[in-house]
C-alpha positions as CSV (number, residue, x, y, z in Angstrom):
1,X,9.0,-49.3,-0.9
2,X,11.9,-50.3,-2.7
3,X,15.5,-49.9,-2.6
4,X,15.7,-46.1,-3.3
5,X,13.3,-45.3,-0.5
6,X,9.5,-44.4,-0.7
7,X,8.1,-42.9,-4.0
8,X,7.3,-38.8,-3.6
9,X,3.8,-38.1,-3.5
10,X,3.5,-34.7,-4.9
11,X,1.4,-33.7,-2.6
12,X,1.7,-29.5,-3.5
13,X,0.9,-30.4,-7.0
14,X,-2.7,-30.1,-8.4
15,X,-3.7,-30.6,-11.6
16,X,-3.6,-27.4,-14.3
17,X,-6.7,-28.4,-16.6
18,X,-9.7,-26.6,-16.1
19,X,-11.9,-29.0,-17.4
20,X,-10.7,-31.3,-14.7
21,X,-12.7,-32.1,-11.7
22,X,-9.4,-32.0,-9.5
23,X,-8.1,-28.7,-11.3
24,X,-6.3,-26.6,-8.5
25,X,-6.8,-29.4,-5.6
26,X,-3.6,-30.3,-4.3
27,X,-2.8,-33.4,-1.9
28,X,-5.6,-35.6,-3.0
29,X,-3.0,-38.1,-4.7
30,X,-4.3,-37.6,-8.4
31,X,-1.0,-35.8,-9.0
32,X,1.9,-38.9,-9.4
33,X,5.2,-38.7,-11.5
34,X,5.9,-38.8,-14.9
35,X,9.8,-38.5,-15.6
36,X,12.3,-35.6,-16.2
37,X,13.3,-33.5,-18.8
38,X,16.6,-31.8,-19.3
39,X,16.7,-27.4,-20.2
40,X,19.1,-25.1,-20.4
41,X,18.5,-24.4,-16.9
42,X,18.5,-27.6,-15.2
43,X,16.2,-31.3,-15.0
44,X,12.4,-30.3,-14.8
45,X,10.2,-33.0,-13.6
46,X,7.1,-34.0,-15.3
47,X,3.8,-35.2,-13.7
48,X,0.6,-37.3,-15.2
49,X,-3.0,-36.6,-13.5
50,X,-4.7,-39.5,-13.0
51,X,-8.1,-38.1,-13.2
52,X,-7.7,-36.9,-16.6
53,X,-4.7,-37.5,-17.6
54,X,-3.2,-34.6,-18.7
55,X,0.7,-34.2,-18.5
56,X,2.5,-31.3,-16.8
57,X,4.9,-30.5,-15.7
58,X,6.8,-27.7,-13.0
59,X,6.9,-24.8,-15.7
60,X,3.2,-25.3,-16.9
61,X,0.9,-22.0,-16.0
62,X,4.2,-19.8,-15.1
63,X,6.2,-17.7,-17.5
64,X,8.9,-19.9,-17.7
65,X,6.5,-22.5,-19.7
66,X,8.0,-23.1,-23.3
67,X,11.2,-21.2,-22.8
68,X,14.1,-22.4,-24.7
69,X,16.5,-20.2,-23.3
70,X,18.2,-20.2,-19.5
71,X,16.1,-18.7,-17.0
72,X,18.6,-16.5,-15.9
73,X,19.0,-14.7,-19.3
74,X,14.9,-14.1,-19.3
75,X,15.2,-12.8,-15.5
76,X,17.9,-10.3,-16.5
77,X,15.4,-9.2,-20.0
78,X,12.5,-8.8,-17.4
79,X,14.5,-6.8,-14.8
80,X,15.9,-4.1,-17.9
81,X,12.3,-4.0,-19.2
82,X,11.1,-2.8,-15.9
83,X,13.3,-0.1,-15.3
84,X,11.9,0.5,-19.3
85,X,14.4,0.0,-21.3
86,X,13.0,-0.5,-24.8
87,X,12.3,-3.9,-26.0
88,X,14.6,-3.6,-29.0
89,X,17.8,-2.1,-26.9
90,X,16.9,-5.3,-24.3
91,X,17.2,-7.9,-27.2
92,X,20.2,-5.6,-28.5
93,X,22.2,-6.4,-24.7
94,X,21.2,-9.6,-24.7
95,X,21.6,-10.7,-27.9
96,X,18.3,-12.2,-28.5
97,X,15.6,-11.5,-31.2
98,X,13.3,-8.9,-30.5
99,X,9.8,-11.5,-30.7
100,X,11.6,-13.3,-28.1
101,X,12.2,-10.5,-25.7
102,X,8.2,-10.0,-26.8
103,X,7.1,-13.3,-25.7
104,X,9.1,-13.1,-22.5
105,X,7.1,-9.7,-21.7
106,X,3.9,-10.8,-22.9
107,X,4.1,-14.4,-20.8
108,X,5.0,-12.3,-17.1
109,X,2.8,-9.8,-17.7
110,X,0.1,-12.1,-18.4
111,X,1.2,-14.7,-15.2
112,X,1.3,-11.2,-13.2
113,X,-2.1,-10.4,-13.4
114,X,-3.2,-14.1,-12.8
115,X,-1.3,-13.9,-9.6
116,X,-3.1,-10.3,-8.8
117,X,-6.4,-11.8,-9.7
118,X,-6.0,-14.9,-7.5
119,X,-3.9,-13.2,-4.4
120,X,-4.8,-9.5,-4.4
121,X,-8.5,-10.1,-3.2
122,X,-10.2,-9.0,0.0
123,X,-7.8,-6.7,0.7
124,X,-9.1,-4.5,3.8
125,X,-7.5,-0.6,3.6
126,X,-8.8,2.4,5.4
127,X,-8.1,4.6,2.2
128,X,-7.6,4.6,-1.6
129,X,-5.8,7.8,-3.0
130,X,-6.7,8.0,-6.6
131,X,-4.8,9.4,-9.8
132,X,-3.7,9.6,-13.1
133,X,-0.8,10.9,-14.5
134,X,-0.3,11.4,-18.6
135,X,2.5,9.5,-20.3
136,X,3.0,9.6,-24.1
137,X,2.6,6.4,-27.0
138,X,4.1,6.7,-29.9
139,X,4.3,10.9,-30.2
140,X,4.8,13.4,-27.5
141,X,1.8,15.4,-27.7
142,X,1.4,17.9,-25.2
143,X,-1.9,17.3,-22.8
144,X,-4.9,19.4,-22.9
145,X,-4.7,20.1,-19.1
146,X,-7.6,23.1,-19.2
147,X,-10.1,20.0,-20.2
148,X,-11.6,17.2,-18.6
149,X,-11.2,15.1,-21.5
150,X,-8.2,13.7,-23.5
151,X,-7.4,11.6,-26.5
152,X,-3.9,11.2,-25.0
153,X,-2.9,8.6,-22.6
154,X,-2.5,8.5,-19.5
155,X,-1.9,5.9,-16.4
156,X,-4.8,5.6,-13.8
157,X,-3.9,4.1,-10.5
158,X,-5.6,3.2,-7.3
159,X,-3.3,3.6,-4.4
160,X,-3.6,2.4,-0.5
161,X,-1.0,4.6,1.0
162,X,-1.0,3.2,4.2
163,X,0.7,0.1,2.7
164,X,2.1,2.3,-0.3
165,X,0.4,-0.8,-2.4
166,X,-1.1,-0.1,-5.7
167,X,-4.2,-1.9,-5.9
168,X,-5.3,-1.7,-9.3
169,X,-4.7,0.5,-13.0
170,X,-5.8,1.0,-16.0
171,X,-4.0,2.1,-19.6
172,X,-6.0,4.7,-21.4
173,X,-7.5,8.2,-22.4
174,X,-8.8,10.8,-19.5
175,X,-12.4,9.4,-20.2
176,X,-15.4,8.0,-18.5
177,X,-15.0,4.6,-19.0
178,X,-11.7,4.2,-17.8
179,X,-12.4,5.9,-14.8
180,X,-15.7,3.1,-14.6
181,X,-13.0,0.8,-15.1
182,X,-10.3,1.3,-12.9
183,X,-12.9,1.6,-10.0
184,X,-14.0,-1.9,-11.1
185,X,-11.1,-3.2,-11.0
186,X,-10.5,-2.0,-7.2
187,X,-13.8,-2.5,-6.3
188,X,-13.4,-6.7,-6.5
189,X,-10.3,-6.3,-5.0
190,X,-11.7,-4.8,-1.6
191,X,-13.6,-6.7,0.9
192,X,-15.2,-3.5,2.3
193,X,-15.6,0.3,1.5
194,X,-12.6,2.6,2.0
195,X,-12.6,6.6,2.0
196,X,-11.9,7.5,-1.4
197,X,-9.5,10.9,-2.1
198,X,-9.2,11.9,-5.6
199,X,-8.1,15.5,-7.4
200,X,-10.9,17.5,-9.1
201,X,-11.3,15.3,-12.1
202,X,-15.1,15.1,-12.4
203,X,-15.4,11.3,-13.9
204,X,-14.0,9.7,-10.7
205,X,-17.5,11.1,-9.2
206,X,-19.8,9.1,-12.0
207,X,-17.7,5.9,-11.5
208,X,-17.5,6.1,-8.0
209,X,-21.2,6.6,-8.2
210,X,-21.8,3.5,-11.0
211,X,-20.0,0.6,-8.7
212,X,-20.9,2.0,-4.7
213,X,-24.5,3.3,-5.8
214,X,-27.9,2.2,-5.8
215,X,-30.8,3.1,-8.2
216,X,-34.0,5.1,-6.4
217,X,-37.4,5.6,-8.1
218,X,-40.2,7.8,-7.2
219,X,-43.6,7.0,-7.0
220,X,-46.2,9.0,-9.4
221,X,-47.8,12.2,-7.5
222,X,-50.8,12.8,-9.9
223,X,-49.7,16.1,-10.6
224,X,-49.7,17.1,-14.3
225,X,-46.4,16.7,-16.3
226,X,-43.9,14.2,-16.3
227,X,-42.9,12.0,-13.4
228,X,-39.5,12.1,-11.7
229,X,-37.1,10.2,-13.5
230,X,-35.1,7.4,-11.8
231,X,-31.5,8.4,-10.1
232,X,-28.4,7.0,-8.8
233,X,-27.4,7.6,-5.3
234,X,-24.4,6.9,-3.5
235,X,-24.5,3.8,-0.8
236,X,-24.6,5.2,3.0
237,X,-20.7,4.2,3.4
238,X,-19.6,5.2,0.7
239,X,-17.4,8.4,1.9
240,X,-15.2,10.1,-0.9
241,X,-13.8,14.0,-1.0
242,X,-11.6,15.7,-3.7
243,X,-8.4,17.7,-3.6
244,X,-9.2,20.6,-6.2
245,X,-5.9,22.9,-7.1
246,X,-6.8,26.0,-8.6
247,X,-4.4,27.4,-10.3
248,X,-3.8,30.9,-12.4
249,X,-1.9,31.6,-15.1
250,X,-0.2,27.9,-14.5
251,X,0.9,28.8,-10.9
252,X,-1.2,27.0,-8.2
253,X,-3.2,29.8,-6.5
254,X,-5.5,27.9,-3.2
255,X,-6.1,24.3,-2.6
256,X,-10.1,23.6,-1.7
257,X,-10.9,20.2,0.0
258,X,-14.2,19.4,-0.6
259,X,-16.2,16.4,0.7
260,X,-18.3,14.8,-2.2
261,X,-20.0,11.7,-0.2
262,X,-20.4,11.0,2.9
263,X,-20.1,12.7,6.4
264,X,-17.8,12.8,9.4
265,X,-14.4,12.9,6.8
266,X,-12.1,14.6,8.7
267,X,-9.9,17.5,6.7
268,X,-6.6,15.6,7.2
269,X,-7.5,12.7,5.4
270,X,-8.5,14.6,3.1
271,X,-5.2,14.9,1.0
272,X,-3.6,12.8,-2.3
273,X,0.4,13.9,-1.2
274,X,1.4,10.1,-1.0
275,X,0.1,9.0,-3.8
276,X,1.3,12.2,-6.0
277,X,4.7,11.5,-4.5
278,X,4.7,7.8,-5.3
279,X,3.7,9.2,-9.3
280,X,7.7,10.9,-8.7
281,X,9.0,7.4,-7.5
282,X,7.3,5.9,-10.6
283,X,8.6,8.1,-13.6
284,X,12.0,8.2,-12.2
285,X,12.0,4.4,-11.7
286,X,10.6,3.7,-14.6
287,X,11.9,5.2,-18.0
288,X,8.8,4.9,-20.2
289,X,7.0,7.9,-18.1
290,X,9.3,9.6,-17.5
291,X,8.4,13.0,-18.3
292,X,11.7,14.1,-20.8
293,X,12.3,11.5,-21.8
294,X,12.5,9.3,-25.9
295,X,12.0,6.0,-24.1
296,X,7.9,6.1,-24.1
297,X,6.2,3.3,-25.4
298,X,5.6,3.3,-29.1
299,X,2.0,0.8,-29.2
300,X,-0.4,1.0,-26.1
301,X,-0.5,-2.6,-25.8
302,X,2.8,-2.7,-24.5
303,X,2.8,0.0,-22.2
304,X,-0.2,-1.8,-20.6
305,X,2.2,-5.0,-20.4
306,X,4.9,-3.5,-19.0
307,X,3.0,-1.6,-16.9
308,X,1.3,-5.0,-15.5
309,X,5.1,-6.5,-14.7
310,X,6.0,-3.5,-13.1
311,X,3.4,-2.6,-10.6
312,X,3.2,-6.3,-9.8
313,X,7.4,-6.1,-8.6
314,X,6.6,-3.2,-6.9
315,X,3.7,-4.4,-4.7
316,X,5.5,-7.9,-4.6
317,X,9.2,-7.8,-5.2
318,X,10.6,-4.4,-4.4
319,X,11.1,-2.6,-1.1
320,X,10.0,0.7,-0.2
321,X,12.0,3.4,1.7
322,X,9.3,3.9,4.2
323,X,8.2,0.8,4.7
324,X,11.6,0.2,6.9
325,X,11.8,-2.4,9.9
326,X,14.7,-4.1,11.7
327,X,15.1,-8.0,11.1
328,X,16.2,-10.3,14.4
329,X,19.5,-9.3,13.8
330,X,19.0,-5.6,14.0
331,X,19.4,-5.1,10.3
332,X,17.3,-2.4,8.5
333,X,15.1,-4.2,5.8
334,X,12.7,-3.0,3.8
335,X,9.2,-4.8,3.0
336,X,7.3,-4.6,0.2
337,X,3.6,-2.9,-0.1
338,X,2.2,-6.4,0.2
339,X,5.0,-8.0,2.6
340,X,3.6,-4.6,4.9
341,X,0.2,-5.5,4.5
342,X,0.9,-9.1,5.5
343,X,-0.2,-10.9,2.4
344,X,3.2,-12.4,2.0
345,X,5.8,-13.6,4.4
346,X,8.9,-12.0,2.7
347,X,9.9,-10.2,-0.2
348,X,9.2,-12.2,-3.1
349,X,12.3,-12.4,-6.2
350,X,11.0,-11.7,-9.6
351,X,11.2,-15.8,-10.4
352,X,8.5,-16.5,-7.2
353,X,6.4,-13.8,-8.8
354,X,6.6,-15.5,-12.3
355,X,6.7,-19.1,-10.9
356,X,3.7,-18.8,-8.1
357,X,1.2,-21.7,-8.9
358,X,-1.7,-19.3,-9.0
359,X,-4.3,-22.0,-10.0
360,X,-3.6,-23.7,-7.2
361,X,-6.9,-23.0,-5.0
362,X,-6.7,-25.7,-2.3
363,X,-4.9,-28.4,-0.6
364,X,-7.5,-30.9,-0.2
């Protein structure tokens, strides 16, 4: 110990290389020192990892890594592009370049679903509302609502209303495999089987079917002709019903609930209100689907990346109007989906989002 007191030891540091046999263990005492460096924004300290080596430092694996201007003016970007404001108007306000404004999307989105992939895992809900609601890239064609398929594109979510949290979505055309995929995707991030209530849309059944199903063959009779042919059947929890509209001459006639999987659903549950009204709360939120609207998206990619930051301030960041409680001083609050659901401990700012040490998978 010397005059200035005893060194720091880092001990919520771990090392960022994955090649490294301490990668993502923090406190083991690999993780010393190495200097500061000066940014627009303030000192950032540097760090050496003596198992391998490699230097880091406190912006490495956030989106903050490599950024030349002040946080602040990035944070502001960010916060524009999620209400969807268009990239070029953002730069235009901010007076950046428009590849900068790019690189600041493309580095949150990208740090967003890290921290989805590491944190949003083993989640336990009693019920996933699924949907999809059409948005337009590039052109404003109109959707082909009398068919099951479409070229356009449209936004598929996965929604656990008793949390209002969206669990998972997918970017793409009203088609089979984006239907496999978005169940997928929810599927890893569920430690057990929920009910599942979607509308009519007949390729939720298939994917449902492809990820909570189970091959069965049948055994040759000896009769003459050919033998039964292999089929997919649904696992015994599975449970999943539909919400079918019918609808005449474009007005909306009955409304049939139908139970697809599964027994004992009761006809309450049955029902996709919350999750159509949260597809309200998103296109007014958020300007590139809205429905009238010349802000959409002009290149898919983007949409996806926006798309990526903004579901991840909404589940993370942003409070929900009935998710309401009272604070120890008897003021309202409002948590967000996964403040509810008790995976954090407070509503997170945009920066904790984009600065959370994701790679960090232990502290020993």
């Amino acid at each position: 110990m010397g005059d200035r007191g005893p060194k720091p030891k880092f001990e919520d540091k771990a090392c960022p290389n994955e090649k490294c046999k301490m990668y993502g263990k923090a406190g083991n005492g690999n993780v010393v020192g190495n200097g500061t460096y000066r940014t627009k924004s303030g000192k950032v300290r540097k760090y050496i990892c003596r198992s391998c080596g490699t230097v880091f430092c406190d912006r490495t694996n956030t989106a903050f890594y490599d950024i030349r201007t002040k946080d602040e003016t990035m944070l502001i970007a960010l916060k524009l592009v999620i209400k969807g404001m268009s990239l070029r108007s953002t730069a235009e306000v901010l007076s950046v370049k428009l590849d900068t404004v790019r690189g600041w999307l493309s580095k949150a989105s990208e740090h967003t679903e890290g921290v989805n992939k590491v944190l949003m895992n083993d989640l336990n809900v009693p019920k996933v509302e699924l949907d999809e609601l059409w948005t337009f890239v590039q052109k404003k064609p109109v959707p082909r609502m009398e068919k099951y398929e479409d070229d356009g594109t449209w936004v598929w979510t996965s929604f656990a209303p008793k949390y209002r949290m969206v669990i998972a979505h997918a970017v793409g055309e009203r088609k089979q495999y984006v239907a496999d995929r978005i169940i997928e995707v929810t599927k890893k991030r569920l430690s057990s089987t929920p009910l599942f209530v979607s509308d009519g849309l007949k390729f939720y059944t298939g994917a449902l079917l492809k990820h909570y199903g189970h091959e069965v063959s049948f055994s040759p009779t000896g009769n003459r002709g050919r033998p039964r042919m292999p089929t997919i059947i649904p696992n015994p929890d599975l449970n999943y019903a539909q919400v079918i509209k019918h609808r005449k001459s474009g007005h909306l006639c009955s409304v049939e609930k139908r139970v697809v999987f599964g027994n004992g659903i009761e006809k309450k549950e049955i029902s996709t209100s919350l999750m159509e009204r949260q597809n309200l709360t998103f296109r007014q939120d958020n300007n590139r689907i809205s429905r009238k609207t010349i802000g959409f998206s002009k290149k898919l990619n983007w949409l996806d990346k926006q798309m990526f930051l903004y579901f991840g301030n909404f589940n993370f960041c942003r409070g929900h109007g009935s998710l309401k409680h009272r604070d120890n001083n008897g003021i309202m609050r409002k948590n967000a989906p996964l403040k509810e659901y008790g995976l954090i401990d407070h509503n997170w700012t945009l920066k904790e989002l984009l600065t959370f040490p994701y790679y960090i998978t232990s502290t020993n």
